[in-house]
C-alpha positions as CSV (number, residue, x, y, z in Angstrom):
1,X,97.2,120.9,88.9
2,X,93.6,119.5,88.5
3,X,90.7,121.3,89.4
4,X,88.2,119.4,91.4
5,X,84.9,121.6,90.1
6,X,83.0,119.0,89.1
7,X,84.6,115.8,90.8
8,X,85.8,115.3,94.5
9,X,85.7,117.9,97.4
10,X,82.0,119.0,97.0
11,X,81.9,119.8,101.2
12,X,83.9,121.4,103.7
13,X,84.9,119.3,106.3
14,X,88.4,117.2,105.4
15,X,91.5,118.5,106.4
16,X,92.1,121.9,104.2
17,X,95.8,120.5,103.3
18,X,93.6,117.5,101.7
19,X,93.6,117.7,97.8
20,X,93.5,114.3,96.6
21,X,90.6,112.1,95.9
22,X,92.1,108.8,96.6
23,X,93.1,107.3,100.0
24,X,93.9,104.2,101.9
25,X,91.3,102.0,103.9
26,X,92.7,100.8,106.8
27,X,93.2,97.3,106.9
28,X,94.4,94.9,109.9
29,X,97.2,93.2,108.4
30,X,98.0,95.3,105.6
31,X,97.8,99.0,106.0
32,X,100.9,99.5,108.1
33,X,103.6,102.2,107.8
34,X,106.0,100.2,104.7
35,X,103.1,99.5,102.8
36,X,102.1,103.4,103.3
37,X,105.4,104.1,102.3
38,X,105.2,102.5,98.9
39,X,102.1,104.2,98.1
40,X,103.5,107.5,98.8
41,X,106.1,107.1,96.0
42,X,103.2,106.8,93.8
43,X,101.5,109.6,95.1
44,X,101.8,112.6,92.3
45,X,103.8,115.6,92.9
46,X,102.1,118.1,94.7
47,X,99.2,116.1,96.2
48,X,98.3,115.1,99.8
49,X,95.8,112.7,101.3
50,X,94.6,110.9,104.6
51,X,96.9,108.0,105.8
52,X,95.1,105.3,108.0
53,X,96.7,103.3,110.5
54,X,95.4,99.4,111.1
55,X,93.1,99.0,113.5
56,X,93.8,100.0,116.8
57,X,92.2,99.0,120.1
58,X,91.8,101.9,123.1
59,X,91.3,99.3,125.1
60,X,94.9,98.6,124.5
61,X,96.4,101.7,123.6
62,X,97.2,103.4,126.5
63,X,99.1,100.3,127.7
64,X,101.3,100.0,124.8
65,X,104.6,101.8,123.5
66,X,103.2,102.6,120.1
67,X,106.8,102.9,118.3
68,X,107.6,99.2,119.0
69,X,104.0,97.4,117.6
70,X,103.7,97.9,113.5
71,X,100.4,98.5,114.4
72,X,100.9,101.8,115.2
73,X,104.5,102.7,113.7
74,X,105.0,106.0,111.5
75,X,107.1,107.0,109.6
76,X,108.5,111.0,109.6
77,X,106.8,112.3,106.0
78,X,103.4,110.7,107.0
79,X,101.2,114.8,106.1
80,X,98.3,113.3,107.5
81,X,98.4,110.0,109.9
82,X,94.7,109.3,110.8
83,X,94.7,106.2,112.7
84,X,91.7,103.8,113.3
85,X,90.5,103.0,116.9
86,X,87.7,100.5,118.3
87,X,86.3,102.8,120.9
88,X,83.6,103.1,122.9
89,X,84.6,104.1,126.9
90,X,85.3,107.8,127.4
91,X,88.5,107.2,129.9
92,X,90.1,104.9,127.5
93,X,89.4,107.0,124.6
94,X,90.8,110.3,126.6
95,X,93.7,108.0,127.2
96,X,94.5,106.7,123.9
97,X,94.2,109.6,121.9
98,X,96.5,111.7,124.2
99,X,99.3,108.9,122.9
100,X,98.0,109.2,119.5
101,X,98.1,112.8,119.2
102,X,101.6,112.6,120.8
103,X,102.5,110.1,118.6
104,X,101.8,112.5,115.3
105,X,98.2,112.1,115.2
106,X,96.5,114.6,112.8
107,X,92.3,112.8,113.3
108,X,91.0,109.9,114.0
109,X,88.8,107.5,112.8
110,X,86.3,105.5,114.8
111,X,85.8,102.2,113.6
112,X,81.5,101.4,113.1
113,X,81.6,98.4,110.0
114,X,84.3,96.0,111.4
115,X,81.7,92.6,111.5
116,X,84.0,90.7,113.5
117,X,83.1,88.5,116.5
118,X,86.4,89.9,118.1
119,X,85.1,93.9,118.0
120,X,81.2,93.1,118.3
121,X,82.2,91.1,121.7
122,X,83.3,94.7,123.2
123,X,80.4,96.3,121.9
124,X,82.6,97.8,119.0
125,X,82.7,98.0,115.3
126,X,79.3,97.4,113.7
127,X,77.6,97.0,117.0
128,X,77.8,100.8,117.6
129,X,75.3,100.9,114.6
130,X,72.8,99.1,116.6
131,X,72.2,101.9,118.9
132,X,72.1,105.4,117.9
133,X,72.1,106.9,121.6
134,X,75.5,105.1,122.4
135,X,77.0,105.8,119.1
136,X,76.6,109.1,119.3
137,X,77.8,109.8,122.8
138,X,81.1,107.4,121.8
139,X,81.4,110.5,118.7
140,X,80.7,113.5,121.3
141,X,83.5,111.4,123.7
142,X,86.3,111.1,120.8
143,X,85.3,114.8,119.7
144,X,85.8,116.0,123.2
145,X,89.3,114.6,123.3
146,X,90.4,114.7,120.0
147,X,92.9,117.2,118.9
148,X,91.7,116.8,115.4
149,X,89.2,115.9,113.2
150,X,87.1,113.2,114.1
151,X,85.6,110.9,111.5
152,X,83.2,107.2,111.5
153,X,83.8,104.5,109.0
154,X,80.1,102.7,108.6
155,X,78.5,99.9,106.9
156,X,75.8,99.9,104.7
157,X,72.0,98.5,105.6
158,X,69.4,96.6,104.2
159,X,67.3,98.2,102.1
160,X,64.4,98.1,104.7
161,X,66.4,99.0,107.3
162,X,67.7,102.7,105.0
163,X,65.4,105.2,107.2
164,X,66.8,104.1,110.2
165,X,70.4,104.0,108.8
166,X,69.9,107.3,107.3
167,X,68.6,108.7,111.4
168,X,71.5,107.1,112.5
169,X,74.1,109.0,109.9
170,X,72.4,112.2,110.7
171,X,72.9,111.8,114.4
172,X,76.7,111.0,113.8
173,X,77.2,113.9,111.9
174,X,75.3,116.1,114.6
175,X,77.3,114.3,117.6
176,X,80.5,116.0,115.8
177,X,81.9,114.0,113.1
178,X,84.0,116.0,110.4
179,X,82.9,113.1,107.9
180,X,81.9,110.2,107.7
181,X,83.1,106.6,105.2
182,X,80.7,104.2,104.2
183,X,81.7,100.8,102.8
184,X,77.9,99.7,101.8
185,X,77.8,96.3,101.9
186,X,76.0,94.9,105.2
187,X,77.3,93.7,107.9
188,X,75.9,90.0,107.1
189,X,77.8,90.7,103.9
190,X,81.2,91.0,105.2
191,X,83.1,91.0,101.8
192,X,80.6,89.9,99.7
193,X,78.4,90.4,97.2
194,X,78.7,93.5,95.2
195,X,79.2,97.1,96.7
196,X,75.8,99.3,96.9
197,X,77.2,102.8,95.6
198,X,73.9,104.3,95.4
199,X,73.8,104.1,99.6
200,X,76.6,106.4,99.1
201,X,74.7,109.1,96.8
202,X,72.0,108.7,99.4
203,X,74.3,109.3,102.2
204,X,75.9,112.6,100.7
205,X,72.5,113.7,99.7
206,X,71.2,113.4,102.6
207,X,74.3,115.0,105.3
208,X,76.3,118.3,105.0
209,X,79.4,116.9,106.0
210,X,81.9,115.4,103.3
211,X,81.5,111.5,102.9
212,X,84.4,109.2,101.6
213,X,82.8,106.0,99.4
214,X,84.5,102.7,99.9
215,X,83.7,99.5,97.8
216,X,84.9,97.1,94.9
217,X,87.8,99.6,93.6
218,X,90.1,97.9,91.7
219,X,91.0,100.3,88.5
220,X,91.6,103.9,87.9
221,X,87.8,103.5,86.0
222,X,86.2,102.5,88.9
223,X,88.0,105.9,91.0
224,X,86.3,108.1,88.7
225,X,83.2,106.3,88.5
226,X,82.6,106.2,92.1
227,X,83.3,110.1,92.1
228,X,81.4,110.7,89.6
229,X,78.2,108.6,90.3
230,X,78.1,108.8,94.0
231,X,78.6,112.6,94.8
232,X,81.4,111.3,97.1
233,X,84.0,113.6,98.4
234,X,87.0,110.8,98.2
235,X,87.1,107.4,97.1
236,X,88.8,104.9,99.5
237,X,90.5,101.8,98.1
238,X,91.5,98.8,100.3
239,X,93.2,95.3,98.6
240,X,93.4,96.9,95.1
241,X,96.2,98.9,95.9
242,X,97.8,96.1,97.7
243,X,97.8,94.8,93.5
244,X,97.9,98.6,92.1
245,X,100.0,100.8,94.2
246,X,100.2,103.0,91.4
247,X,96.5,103.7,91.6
248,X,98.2,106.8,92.7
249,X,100.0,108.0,90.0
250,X,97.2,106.6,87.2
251,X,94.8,108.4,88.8
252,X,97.2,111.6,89.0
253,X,97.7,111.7,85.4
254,X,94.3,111.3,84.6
255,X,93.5,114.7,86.8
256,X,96.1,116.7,85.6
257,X,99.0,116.1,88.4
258,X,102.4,116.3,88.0
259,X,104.0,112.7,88.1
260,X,105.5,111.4,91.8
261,X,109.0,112.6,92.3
262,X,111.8,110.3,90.6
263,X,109.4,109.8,87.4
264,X,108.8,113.1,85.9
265,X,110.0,111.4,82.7
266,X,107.9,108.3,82.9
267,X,103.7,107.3,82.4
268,X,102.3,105.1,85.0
269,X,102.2,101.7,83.6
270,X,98.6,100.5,81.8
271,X,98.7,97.6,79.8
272,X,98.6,93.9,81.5
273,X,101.6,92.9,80.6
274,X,103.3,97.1,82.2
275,X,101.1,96.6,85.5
276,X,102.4,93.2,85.9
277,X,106.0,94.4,85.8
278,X,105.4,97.1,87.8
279,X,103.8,95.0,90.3
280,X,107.1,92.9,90.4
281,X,109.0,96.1,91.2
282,X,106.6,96.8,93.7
283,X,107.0,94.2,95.9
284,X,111.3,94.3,95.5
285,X,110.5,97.8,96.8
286,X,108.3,96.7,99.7
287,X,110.6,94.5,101.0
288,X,113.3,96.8,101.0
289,X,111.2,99.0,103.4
290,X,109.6,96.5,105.2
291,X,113.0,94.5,106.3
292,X,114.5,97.9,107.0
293,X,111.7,98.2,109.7
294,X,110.5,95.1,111.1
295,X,112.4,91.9,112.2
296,X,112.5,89.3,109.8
297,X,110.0,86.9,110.9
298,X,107.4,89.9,111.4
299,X,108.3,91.1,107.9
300,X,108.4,87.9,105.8
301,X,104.6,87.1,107.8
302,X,103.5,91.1,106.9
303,X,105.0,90.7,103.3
304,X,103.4,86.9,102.6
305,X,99.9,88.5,103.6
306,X,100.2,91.0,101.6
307,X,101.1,89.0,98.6
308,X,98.2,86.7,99.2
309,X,96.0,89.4,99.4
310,X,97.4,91.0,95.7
311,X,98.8,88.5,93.6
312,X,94.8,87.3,93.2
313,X,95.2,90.3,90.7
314,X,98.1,88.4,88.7
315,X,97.2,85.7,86.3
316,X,99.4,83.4,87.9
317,X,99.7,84.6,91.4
318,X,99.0,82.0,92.8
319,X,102.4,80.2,91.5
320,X,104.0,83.5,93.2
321,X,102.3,83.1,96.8
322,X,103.5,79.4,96.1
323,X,107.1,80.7,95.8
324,X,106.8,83.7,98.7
325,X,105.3,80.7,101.0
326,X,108.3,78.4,101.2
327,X,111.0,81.3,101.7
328,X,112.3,81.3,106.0
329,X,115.3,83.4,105.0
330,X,114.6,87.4,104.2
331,X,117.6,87.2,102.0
332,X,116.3,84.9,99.7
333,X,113.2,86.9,98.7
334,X,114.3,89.5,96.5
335,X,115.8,86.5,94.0
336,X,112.4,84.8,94.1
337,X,110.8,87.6,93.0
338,X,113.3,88.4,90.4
339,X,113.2,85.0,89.3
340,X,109.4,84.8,88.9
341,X,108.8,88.3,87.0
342,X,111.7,87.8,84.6
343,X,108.8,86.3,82.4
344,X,106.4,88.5,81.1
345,X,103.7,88.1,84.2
346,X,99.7,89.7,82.8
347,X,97.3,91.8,85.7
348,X,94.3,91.2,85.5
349,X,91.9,94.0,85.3
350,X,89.2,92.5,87.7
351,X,89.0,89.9,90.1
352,X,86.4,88.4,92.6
353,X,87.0,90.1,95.7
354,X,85.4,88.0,98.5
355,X,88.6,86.3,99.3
């Protein structure tokens, strides 16, 4: 098993049981119990990580039945469900994460970088960063109720704005946090532009609790890169894996981790032409899951965003969202797909991400 000496894991702070430098970001739409599913048979032998729900709201939470919205849903093997909450009112926060922690909760996360109009209307998301006071107090609330660790995803700042960013990290951590994410692009820069990874050396340099990077992943390369260059603790990955599931298991074999369970005899797949059949397989497997969880109409709208949000990383995915687009019948899928990869289909290696 690989020793993390000299890459990952520099802090106490994450969840003892955590040994694995790679986890999921949570996205609305997209990082729901199937897909976590999938990216748990790539997960090597051995290793364990954070799982993120989507998005939650607390202002809806303790109103809803959390094992009928796919939201929420879990599955029974999930080691360490950390779901995401827009939070900022202390009797809505008590509330939801009683039902969270009921519901199998090990953390939680509160949401500080979602840009939204939606979250900033409710004084949520990236508004939180615009008051230190009130984000703060919203931490010392969640830690006061939480059963678990409590961690804060952020956004990066402006360069003229980094002192004030840099007070406002320090107060998080010192209102409780466990550790804190940072996705450095602004707020104003939503999804583009290119990540800032030296915000995330200066964050980690400058706080004693463990910080998770986040920010144009899309190869094993980049993983390590951001590990190595940043100082982070764990590298977060968000619409790449939605392309490279097997992030996993490259990444695994790369530190020195036994292969996932089923393909002890196999190597994760690393030319074009090997990711781009694997990515075929993928998806066959991800509807397997996903119509053995959902109702059809919820799983073939679930599975056709996720495709659109992937196949940008296939040279001709955008004849494959074509294809997934016009299917109204789940049964029909699985030929579609077959049909489409049973010609050699190239990955790309990079692609712009501010779709």
């Amino acid at each position: 098993m690989a020793s993390y000496t000299h890459i990952g894991f520099h802090k106490a702070g994450l969840p003892k049981e955590v040994n694995f430098p790679l986890t999921l970001a949570p996205m609305v739409g997209l990082s729901h119990c199937a897909f976590r599913q999938l990216l748990r048979e790539y997960l090597p032998q051995g290793a364990t990580t954070l799982w993120p729900s989507e998005m939650l709201n607390s202002r809806r939470i303790p109103h809803e039945i959390l094992n009928e919205i796919p939201e929420a849903m879990t599955l029974g093997d999930e080691n360490f469900w950390v779901p995401q909450i827009l939070a900022n009112d202390p009797i809505k926060i008590e509330k939801s994460l009683a039902k969270l922690y009921a519901h199998g909760a090990r953390g939680v996360d509160i949401n500080m970088g979602c840009p939204v109009q939606k979250a900033l209307k409710h004084n949520y998301g990236v508004a939180l960063m615009g008051d230190a006071d009130y984000a703060a107090q919203v931490v010392r609330d969640t830690v006061r109720f939480s059963c678990g660790p409590v961690s804060v995803k952020l956004r990066g700042a402006p360069s003229e704005d980094k002192d004030k960013w840099l007070t406002f990290s320090k107060r998080i951590e010192e209102a409780g946090a466990s550790w804190l994410c940072l996705h450095p692009r602004t707020p104003d820069q939503k999804r583009r532009g290119s990540a800032n990874w030296s915000s995330i050396r200066e964050l980690s340099d400058n706080i004693s609790i463990p910080v998770i990077g986040n920010g144009d992943i899309q190869v094993v390369d980049d993983v390590l890169a951001m590990l190595e260059q940043t100082g982070c603790d764990m590298v977060m990955a968000g619409r790449a894996l939605t392309a490279r599931p097997w992030l996993f298991w490259q990444l695994g074999e790369r530190l020195g981790w036994p292969s996932p369970l089923g393909r002890e005899d196999q190597s994760p797949p690393l030319s074009d032409l090997e990711e781009g059949a694997e990515y075929g397989r993928s998806l066959l497997r991800l509807w397997e899951i996903m119509s053995s969880l959902f109702p059809e109409k919820l799983a073939l709208r679930k599975f056709l965003f996720h495709v659109k949000t992937g196949s940008v990383w296939l040279l001709y995915g955008h004849e494959l969202y074509s294809r997934v687009s016009h299917i109204r019948q789940g049964d029909q899928l699985p030929q579609v797909i077959q049909n489409f990869f049973a010609q050699p289909q190239p990955m790309l290696r990079k692609t712009d991400l501010r779709q």
